[in-house]
C-alpha positions in Angstrom: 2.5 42.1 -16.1 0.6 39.1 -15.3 -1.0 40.5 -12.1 -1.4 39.9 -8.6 -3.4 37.3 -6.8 -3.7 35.7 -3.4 -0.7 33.3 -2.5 -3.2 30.7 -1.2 -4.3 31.1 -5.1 -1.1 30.7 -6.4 0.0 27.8 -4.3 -3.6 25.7 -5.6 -2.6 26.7 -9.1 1.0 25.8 -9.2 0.1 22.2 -7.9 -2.3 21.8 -10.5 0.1 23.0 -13.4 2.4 20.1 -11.8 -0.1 17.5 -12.3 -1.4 16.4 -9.4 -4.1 13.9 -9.2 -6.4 14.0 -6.6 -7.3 15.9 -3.8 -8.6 14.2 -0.7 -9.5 16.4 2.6 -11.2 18.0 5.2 -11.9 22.0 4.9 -12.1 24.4 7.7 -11.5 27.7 6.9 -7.6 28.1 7.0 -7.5 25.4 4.0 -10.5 26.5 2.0 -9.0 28.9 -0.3 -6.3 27.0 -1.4 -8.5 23.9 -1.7 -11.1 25.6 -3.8 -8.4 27.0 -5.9 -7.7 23.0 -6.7 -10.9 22.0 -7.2 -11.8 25.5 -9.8 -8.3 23.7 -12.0 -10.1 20.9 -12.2 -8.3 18.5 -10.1 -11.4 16.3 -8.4 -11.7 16.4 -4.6 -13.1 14.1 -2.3 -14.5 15.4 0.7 -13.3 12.8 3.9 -15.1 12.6 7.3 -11.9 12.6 9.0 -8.3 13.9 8.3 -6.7 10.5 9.0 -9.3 8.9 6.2 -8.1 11.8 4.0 -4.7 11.1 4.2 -4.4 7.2 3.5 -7.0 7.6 0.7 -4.4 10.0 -0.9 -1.2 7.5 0.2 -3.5 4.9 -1.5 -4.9 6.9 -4.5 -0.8 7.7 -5.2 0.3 3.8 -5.1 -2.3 2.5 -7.3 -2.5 5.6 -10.0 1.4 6.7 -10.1 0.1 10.3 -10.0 0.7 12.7 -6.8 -1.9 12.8 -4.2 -2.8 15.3 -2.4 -4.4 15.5 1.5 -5.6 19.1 2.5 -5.9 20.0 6.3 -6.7 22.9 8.4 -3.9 24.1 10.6 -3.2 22.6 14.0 -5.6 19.5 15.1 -6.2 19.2 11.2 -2.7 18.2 10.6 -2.7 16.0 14.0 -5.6 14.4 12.7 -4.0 13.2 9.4 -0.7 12.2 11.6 -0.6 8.5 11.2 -1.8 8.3 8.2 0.7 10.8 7.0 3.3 8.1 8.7 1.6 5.4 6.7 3.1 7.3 3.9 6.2 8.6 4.4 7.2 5.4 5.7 6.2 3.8 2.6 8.4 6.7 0.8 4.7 7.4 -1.0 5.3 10.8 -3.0 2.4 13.0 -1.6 1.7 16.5 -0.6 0.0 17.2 2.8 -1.0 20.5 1.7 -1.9 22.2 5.5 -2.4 25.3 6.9 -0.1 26.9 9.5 -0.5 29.8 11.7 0.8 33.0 11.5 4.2 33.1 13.0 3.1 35.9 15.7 0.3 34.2 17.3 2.5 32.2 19.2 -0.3 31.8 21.9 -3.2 30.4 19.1 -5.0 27.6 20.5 -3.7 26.0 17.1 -0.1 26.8 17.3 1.7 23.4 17.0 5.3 22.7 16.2 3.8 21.2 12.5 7.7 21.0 10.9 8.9 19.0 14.0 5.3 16.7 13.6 6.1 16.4 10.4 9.4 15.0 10.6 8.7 13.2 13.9 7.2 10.3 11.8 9.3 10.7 8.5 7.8 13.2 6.3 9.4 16.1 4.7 8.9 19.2 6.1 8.6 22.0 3.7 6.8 25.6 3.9 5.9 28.7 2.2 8.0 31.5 3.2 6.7 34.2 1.7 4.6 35.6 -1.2 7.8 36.3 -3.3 9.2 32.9 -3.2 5.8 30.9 -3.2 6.0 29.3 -6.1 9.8 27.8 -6.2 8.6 27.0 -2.3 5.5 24.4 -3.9 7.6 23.5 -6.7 10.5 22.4 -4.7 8.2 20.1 -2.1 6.5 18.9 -5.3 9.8 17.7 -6.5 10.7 16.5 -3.6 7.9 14.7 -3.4 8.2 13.0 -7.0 12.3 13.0 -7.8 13.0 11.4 -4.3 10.1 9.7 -3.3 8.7 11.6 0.1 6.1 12.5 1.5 6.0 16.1 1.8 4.4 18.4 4.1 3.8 21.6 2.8 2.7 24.3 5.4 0.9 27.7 4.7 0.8 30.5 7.1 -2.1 32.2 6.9 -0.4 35.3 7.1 1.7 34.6 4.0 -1.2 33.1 2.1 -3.5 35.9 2.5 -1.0 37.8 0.7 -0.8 38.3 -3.5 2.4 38.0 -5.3 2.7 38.1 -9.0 1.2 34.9 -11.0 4.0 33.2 -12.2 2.5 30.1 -12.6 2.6 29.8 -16.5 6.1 29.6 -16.1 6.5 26.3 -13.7 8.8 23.4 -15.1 9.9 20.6 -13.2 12.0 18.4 -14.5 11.4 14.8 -14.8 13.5 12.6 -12.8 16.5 10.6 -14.4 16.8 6.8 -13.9 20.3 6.0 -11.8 21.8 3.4 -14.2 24.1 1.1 -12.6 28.3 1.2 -12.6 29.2 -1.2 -15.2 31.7 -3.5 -12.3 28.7 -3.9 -10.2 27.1 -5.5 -13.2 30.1 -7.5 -13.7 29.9 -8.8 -10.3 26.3 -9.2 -10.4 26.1 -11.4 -13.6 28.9 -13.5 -12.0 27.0 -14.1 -9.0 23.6 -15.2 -11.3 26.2 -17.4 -13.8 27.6 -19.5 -10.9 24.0 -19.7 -9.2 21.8 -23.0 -9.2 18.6 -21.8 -7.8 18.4 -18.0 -7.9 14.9 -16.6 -6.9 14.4 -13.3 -7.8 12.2 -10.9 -4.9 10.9 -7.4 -6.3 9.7 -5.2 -3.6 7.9 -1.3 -4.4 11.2 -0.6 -6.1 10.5 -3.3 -8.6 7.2 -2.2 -9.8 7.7 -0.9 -13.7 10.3 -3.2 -13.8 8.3 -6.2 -14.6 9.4 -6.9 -18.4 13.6 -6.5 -17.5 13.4 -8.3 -14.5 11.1 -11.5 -16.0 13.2 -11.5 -19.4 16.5 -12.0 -17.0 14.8 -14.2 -14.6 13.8 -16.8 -18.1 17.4 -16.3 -19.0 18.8 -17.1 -15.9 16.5 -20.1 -15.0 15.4 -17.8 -11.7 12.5 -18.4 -9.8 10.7 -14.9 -9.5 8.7 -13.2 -6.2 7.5 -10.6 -4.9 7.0 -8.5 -1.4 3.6 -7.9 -0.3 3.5 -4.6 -1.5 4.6 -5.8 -5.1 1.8 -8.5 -5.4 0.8 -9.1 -8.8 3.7 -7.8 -10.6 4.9 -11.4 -11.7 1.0 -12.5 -12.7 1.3 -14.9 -16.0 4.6 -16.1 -15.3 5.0 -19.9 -15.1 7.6 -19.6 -11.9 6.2 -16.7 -10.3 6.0 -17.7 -6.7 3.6 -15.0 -5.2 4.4 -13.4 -2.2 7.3 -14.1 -0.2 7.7 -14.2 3.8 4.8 -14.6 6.1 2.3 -14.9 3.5 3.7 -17.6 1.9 2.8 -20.8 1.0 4.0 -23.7 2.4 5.7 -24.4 -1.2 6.9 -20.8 -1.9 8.3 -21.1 1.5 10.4 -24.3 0.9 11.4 -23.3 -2.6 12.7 -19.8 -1.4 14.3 -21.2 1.3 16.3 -23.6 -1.3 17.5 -20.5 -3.3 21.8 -20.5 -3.0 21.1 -16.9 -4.7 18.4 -14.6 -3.6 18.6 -10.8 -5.4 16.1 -8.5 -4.3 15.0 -6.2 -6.6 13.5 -2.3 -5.1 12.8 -4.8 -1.9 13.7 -4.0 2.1 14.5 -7.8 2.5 13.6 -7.0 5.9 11.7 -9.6 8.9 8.3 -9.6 6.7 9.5 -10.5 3.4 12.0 -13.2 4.5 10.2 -14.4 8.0 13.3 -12.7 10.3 15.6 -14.2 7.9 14.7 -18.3 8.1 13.7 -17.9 4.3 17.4 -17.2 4.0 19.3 -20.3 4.3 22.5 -21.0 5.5 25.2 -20.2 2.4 22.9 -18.3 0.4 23.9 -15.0 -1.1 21.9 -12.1 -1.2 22.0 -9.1 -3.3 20.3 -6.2 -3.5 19.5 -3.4 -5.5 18.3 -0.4 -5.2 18.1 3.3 -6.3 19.0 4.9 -2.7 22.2 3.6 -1.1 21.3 3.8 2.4 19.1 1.1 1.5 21.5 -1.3 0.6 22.2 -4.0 3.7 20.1 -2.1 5.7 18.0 -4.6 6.9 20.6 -7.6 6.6 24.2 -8.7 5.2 24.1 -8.8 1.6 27.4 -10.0 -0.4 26.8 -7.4 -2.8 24.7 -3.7 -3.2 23.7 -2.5 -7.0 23.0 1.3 -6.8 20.8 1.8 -9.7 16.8 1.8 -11.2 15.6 -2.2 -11.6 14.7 -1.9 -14.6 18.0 -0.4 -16.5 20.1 -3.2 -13.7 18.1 -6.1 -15.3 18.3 -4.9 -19.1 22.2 -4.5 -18.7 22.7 -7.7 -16.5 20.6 -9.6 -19.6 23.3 -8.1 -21.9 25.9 -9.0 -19.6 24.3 -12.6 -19.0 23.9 -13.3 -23.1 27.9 -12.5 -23.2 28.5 -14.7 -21.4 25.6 -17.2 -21.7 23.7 -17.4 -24.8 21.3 -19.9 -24.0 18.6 -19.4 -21.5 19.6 -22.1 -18.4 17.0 -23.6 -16.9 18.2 -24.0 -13.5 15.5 -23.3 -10.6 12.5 -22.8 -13.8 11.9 -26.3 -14.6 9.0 -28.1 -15.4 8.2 -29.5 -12.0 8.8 -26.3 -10.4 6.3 -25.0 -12.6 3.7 -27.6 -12.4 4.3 -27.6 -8.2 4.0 -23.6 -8.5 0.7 -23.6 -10.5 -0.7 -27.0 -8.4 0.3 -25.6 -4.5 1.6 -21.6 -4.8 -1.3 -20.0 -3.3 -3.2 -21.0 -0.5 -6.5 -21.7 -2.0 -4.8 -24.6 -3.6 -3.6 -25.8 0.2 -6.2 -28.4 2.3 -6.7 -26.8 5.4 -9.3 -28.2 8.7 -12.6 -26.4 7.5 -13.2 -24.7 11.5 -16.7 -23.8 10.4 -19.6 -24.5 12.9 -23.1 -23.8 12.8 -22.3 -20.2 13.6 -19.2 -19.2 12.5 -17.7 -19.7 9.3 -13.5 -20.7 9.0 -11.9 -17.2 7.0 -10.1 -19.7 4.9 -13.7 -21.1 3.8 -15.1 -17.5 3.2 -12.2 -16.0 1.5 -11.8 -18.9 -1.0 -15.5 -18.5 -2.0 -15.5 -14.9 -2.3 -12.5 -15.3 -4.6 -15.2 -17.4 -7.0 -17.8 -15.3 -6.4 -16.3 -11.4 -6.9 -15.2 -10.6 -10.6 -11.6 -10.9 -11.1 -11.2 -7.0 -12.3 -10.6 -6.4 -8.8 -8.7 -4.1 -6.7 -8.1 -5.1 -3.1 -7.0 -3.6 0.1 -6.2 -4.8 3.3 -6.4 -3.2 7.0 -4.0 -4.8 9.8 -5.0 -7.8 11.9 -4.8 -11.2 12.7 -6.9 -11.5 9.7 -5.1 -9.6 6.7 -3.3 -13.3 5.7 -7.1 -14.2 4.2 -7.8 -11.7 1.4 -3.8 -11.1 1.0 -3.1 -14.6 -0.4 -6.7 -15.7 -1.4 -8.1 -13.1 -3.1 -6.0 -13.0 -6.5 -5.7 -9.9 -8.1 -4.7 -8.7 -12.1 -1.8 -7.2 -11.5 0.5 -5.0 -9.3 -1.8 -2.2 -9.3 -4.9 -4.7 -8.1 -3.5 -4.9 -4.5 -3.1 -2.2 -2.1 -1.1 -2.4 1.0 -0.4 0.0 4.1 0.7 -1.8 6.6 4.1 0.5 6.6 2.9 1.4 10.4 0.8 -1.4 11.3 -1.8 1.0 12.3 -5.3 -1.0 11.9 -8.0 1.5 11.4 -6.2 2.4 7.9 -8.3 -0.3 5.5 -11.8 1.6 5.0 -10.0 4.9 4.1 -7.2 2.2 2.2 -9.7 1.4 0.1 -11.9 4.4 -1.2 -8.5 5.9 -2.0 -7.3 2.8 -4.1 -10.8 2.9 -6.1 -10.5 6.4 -7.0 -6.9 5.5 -8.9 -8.9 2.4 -10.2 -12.4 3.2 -11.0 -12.3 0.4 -13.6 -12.0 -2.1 -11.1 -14.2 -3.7 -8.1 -12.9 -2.3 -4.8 -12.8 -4.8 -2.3 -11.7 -4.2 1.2 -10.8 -7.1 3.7 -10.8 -5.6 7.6 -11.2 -7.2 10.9 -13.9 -6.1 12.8 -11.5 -3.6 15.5 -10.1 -2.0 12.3 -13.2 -1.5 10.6 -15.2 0.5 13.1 -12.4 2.3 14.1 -12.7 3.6 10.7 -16.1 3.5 9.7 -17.2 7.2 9.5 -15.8 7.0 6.1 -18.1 4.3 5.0 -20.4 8.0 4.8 -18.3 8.7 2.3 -18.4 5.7 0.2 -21.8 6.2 0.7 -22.1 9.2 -0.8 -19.4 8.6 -3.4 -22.0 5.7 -4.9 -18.9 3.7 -4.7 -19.5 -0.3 -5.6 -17.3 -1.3 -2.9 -17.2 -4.7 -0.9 -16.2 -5.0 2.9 -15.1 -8.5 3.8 -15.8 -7.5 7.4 -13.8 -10.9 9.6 -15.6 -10.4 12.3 -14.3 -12.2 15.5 -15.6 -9.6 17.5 -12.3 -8.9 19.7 -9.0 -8.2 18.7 -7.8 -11.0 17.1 -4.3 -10.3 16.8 -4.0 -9.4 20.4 -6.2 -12.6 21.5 -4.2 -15.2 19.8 -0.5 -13.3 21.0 -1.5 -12.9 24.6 -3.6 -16.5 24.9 -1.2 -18.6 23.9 1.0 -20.5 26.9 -0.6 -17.8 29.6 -4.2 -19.7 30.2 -4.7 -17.5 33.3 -4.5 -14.7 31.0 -7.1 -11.8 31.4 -8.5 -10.7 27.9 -11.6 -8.9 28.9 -9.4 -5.4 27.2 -9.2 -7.0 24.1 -12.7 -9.0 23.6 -16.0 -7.1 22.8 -20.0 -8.3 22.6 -20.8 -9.3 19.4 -21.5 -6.7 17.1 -24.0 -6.3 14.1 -21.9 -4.5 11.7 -24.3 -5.4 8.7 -27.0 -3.1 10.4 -24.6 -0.6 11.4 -23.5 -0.4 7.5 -27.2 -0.4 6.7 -27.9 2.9 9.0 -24.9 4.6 7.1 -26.9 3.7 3.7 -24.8 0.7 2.1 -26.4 -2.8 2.2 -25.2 -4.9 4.3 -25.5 -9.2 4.8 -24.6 -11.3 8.0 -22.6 -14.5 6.7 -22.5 -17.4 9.2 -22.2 -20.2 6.6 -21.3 -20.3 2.9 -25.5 -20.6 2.2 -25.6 -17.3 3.5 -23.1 -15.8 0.9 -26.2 -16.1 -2.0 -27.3 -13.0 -0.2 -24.4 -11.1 -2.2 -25.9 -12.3 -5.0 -28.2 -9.8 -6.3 -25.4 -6.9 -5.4 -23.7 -8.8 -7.8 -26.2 -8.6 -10.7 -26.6 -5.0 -10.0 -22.7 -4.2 -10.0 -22.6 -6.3 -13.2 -25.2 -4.5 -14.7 -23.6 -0.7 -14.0 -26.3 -0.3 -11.6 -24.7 -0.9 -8.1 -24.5 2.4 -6.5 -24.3 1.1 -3.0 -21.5 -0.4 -0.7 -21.9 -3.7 0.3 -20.9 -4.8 3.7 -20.2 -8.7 4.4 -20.1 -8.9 8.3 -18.8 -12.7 8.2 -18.8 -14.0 11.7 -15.6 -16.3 11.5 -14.8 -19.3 13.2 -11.4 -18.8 15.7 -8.1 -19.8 13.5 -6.3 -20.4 17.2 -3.8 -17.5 15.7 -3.4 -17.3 12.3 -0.2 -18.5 10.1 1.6 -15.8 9.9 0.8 -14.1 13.2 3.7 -15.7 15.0 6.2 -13.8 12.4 5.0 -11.0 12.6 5.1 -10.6 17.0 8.6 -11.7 16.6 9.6 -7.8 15.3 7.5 -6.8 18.0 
C-alpha cells in the first residue's frame, strides 16, 4: 500500500508528474494546498497581483515555451477575476489548466457559490472537475489531456469538500499518452499538389497551426516557387527565408499587401484565414483559390469559401505534398520566388523600410519614429509582446524578432489591459531573451499592478509605453466624419507614467524626441552587462497618427 494523502495533495502531484511548466497565481486559502503541493515538486510559481495578470502570463508562458501552464485561483471571485484572461486563452485554443477551487456542493448559499462549469464554458474553456477522492487522479489526468491532445483550455475545479479528503497515492502510476499527428488522406494530397502544379503565384500563409512546421512547409514552398507568410500570431516562423513576406493582413506592408493580393493560389497552413489575416477578404482577389489545412475539421471554411479542406498536421501535409510535387515535378519552379520578388521583399517587406511623414513636433514624438529607433537600439535576442490599441501596428511590424517564439500575441479577445501580464508571462518561457512590451497608455495602467511583480521578479523588461493619453483606438474610430463628436469619455489629462513606474520601483524615462531615447542608454549597459535588475519604463508621448493603418480593418469586424 502506497498510502493515503489529501486529494488537494494528489491533484498538485499528478500535474507535476504530467510535466507542467509553470505555475502563475493568486493564493487564498481554498487554493493554497494544492498550490504548495506544486511549488514542494518543484514546478516554479509566480505569485501575480491579480488573477487576470495570472492567467495571461500562463496563456503566454504556454505559447512561447510549448509546455502547459498553469493559473491557480481561489474559488468564486478568484475564478471571475482570471475570466477574460481565461477567454484570451481558450479562444486561442492555448492548452492550460485553470487549476481553481470550488465550493462544496451543499453550501449552496456561500457568498462564493458561482455556476464556475457554466463560466467556464460561457467564454470557451473546458469545463472539467474533481468528483471525488476515488477518481481524482483519472479526473486531472483527463483535463490535462484534454488540455494537451486537443488543444483547450481547461478548467479544472476542486471542491473543497472533495479535496480535503485522502485517497490512495496513485500517482507513480500516471501515463498519458502522447498525441498522434493526423496525417493527411492520400486523394486530398492528390488534389492538393494539383492545385500547387497548375498555380502561378501561390503564397503560402501559416497561422498557430503552422508553427513546428517551419522546415516542410519552406522546403515545399522553394519547390513550388511559393511566396511564404505568416498570421500575426505565427510571426517569425519564416525568418531567413528570401521570400518570406512577414505578416499578412492589416499589418502588412504596402508590398506584402500587393503581392498577396496577386497570389491565383493562397493555402493556409494551421491559419483561421479570417477578416485579420486577409483584411475582410480584399487580400483575396477575384479567382484566387484558397485552401486550407488544418488538424480540426470544423475549422476548415469556417471563416470563408475555400475550394479545398486538407484534414491533417502541417508538417506531415507538406512533407507528403513535396513527395507528391517531386513526382510530378522534379525541378524546383520558380514561379512567385524570383529574384525581384526577393530583392523587392528584402528592400520594402517591413515597414521600417517604408518612408512615412515624420509627425514629430517639439513635444511629441511620431510612433513610427520611436519604434524604428528602438528597433536599433534594443538587442535583437528579443521577445516581444503586444497589448490591444490603436497603437499595437508599431512594435508588431517594427520591432523584428528571431523567430516564432520572439513574438507574443493575445489579441484572441481584443481585451486591452492584457500586455503587462502578456509579457512577464512570455519572459518566464524565454529567460534568454530581452522582454519587451509595447502598450498604449489605457492598456497599460489598466494593468499595471503587475508591474509589482516584474518588480519583484528583477525582470529586465522594457515598456514601450505609446502614450497618447486617451484611447486612441476609440478617438480615431469615433472622430473621423462626426466633428461634433463628444470625446471627453475617451480622452484623459496627461499622465506621467515614468514616475508612476518609478514609485512601483522600475526606472522609468519620458521620451518626447529621439534625444531623449539616450536616457535608455545606461539601462542598456547594465542589461548588457547581466546587471539590469530593474524594469524600464519608456513613457513616449507620441505625436497623433490621425488613426493608424490598420485601425480601419480592424472596426470593420466590429
Amino acid at each position: 500500500m502506497s498510502g493515503q494523502v489529501r486529494v488537494s495533495t494528489l491533484v498538485g502531484r499528478t500535474l507535476a508528474k504530467l510535466g507542467v511548466g509553470h505555475v502563475f497565481g493568486v493564493v487564498g486559502s481554498g487554493n493554497f494546498d494544492v498550490t504548495g503541493t506544486l511549488m514542494a515538486q518543484g514546478v516554479p510559481f509566480t505569485a501575480a497581483r491579480h488573477e487576470g495578470g495570472a492567467a495571461t502570463m500562463a496563456d503566454a508562458y504556454g505559447r512561447m515555451s510549448g509546455k502547459v501552464g498553469v493559473v491557480t485561483t481561489h474559488q468564486g471571485c478568484g475564478l471571475s477575476n482570471a475570466i477574460t484572461g481565461v477567454g484570451e486563452a481558450a479562444k486561442s485554443r492555448t492548452p492550460m489548466i485553470v487549476l481553481t477551487a470550488d465550493t462544496q456542493a451543499a453550501a449552496i448559499r456561500s457568498n462564493f457559490k458561482i455556476d464556475q462549469d457554466g463560466l467556464a464554458r460561457s467564454v470557451g474553456a473546458v469545463a472539467e472537475r474533481i468528483h471525488s477522492p476515488a477518481t481524482a487522479v483519472a479526473d486531472t489526468v483527463r483535463a490535462y489531456r484534454t488540455a494537451v491532445n486537443e488543444r483547450r483550455t481547461v478548467v479544472l475545479s476542486l471542491p473543497l469538500d472533495v479535496q480535503s479528503g485522502t485517497a490512495e497515492d496513485e500517482v507513480g502510476a500516471v501515463v498519458v499518452p502522447q498525441p498522434l499527428k493526423v496525417r493527411p488522406d492520400a486523394v486530398a494530397i492528390e488534389q492538393l499538389v494539383a492545385l500547387i502544379a497548375a498555380a502561378e503565384r501561390p503564397v503560402f500563409v501559416a497561422g498557430r497551426g503552422g508553427r513546428g512546421a517551419r522546415e516542410e512547409i519552406l522546403a515545399l514552398a522553394r519547390h513550388a516557387g511559393a511566396l511564404v507568410a505568416t498570421s500575426a500570431v505565427a510571426s517569425g516562423l519564416f525568418n531567413g527565408d528570401s521570400h518570406n513576406l512577414g505578416i499578412s493582413g492589416g499589418f502588412s506592408s504596402p508590398l506584402t499587401a500587393e503581392l498577396i493580393s496577386g497570389a491565383d493560389l493562397i493555402v493556409g497552413w494551421g491559419c483561421a484565414l479570417n477578416m485579420w489575416t486577409m483584411r475582410h477578404g480584399r487580400l483575396i482577389s477575384a479567382g484566387t483559390t484558397v485552401v486550407q489545412i488544418d488538424v480540426e475539421d470544423s475549422a476548415l471554411g469556417a471563416n470563408r469559401p475555400i475550394a479545398l479542406g486538407v484534414l491533417g498536421d502541417s508538417a506531415l501535409t507538406a512533407a507528403d505534398a513535396l513527395e507528391a510535387l517531386r513526382g510530378k515535378q522534379p525541378e524546383p519552379a520558380e514561379k512567385y520566388r524570383t529574384e525581384a520578388n526577393a530583392l523587392a521583399i528584402r528592400e520594402r517587406s517591413r515597414w521600417r523600410d517604408v518612408d512615412t511623414e515624420d509627425l514629430s513636433t517639439e513635444a511629441s514624438i511620431d510612433p513610427r519614429v520611436l519604434t524604428r529607433e528602438l528597433d536599433t537600439l534594443l538587442p535583437a535576442e528579443r521577445i516581444v509582446s503586444v497589448d490591444s490599441g490603436n497603437f499595437m501596428g508599431y512594435p508588431s511590424q517594427y520591432l523584428a524578432v528571431p523567430d516564432e517564439y520572439g513574438f507574443c500575441f493575445t489579441q484572441a479577445f481584443q481585451a486591452i489591459g492584457l500586455g503587462l501580464y502578456t509579457a512577464i508571462g512570455a519572459a518566464a518561457a524565454q529567460p534568454g531573451r530581452l522582454p519587451v512590451l509595447g502598450a498604449g497608455d489605457g492598456g497599460f495602467l489598466m494593468g499595471i499592478s503587475e508591474l509589482e511583480t516584474a518588480v519583484r521578479m528583477k525582470l529586465p523588461l522594457v515598456c514601450i509605453v505609446y502614450n497618447d493619453a486617451a484611447y486612441g483606438a476609440e478617438v480615431h474610430h469615433f472622430a473621423s466624419g462626426h466633428s461634433e463628436q463628444d470625446l471627453s469619455s475617451v480622452v484623459f489629462p496627461d499622465t506621467d507614467i515614468a514616475a508612476i513606474a518609478r514609485g512601483f520601483g522600475a526606472e522609468g524615462v519620458t521620451v518626447r524626441t529621439v534625444a531623449d531615447l539616450a536616457a535608455v542608454e545606461p539601462w542598456l549597459a547594465a542589461y548588457r552587462a547581466g546587471t539590469q535588475t530593474k524594469p524600464l519604463v519608456i513613457d513616449a508621448k507620441i505625436a497623433s497618427d490621425g488613426g493608424s493603418w490598420w485601425l480601419a480593418e480592424a472596426f470593420q469586424g466590429h
